[in-house]
N, C-alpha and C positions, 0 to 999 in steps of 0.2 A: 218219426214217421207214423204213418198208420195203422196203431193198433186196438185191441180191446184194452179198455183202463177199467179194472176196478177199483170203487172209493167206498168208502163208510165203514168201512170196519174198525175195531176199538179193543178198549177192556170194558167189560161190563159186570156187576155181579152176578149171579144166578139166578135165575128168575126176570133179568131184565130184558131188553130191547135195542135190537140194531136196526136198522135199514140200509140193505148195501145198493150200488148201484153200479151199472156197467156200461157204460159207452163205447157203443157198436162201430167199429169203422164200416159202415153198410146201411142199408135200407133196412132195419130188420123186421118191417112187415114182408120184405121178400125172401126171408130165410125159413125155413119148414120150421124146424125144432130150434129155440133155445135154450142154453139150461144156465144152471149155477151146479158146480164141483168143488168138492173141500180136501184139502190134505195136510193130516196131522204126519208131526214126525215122526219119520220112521213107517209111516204108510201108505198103502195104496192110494191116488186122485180117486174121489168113489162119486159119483152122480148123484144129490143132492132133491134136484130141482128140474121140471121142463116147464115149457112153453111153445105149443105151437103158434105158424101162423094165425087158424083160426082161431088162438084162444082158451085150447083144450090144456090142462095143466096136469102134470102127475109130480109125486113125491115118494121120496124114499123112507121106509117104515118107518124109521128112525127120527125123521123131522112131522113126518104128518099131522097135521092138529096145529101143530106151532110155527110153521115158517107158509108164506104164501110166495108166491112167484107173480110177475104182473111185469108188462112191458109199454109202450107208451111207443107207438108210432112216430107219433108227432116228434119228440126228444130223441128217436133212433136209441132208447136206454132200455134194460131192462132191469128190475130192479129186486129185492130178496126181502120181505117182512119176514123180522125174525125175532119171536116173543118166545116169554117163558125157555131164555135161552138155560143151557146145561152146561157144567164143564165139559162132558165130553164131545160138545161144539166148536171146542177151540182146534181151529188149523186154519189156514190159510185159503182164503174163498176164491174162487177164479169162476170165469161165465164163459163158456164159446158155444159152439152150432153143437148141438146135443144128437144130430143124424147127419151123418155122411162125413165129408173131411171137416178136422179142424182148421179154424185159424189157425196163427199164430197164438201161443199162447201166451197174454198179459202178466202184471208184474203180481197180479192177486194183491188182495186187500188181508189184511190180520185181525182176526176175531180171537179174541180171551177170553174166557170165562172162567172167574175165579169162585170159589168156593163164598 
């Protein structure tokens, strides 16, 4: 049925490079806010990543400097640059509406980073 799918996620070493992606079951130039949310085991979902409609982006202290957020109209996707990754990067990446109700929430994609 119709849900969010996230893909791209991997093992990587430290210091390297992912690109996740998320395909929206929606318009998502008609959704306010999207985001990207990560959850290691044993942890809180913690918010990551946004994206508005217009474009405006914010990040959590933690990834700042190293991951970008970007969405694509056109492919209804939105998508996670994510360099100079860290071990303590690794959890489980999920993307839905970052204001107001969620989706459903996807099966998340798997980021490693190993030492």
């Amino acid at each position: 049925q119709v849900q969010l799918v996230e893909s791209g996620g991997g093992l990587v070493q430290a210091g390297g490079s992912l690109r996740l992606s998320c395909a929206v079951p929606g318009r998502v130039s008609s959704i306010n806010a999207m985001g990207w949310y990560r959850q290691a085991p044993g942890k809180q979902r913690d918010l990551v990543a946004t994206i508005t409609s217009g474009g405006s982006t914010n990040y959590a202290n933690s990834v700042k400097g190293r991951f970008t957020i970007s969405r694509d109209n056109a492919k209804n996707t939105v998508s996670l640059q994510m360099n100079s990754l860290k071990p303590d990067d690794t959890a489980v990446y999920y993307c839905n509406i970052a204001r107001g109700p969620p989706l459903r929430w996807g099966q998340g994609t798997q980021v490693t980073v190993s030492s």
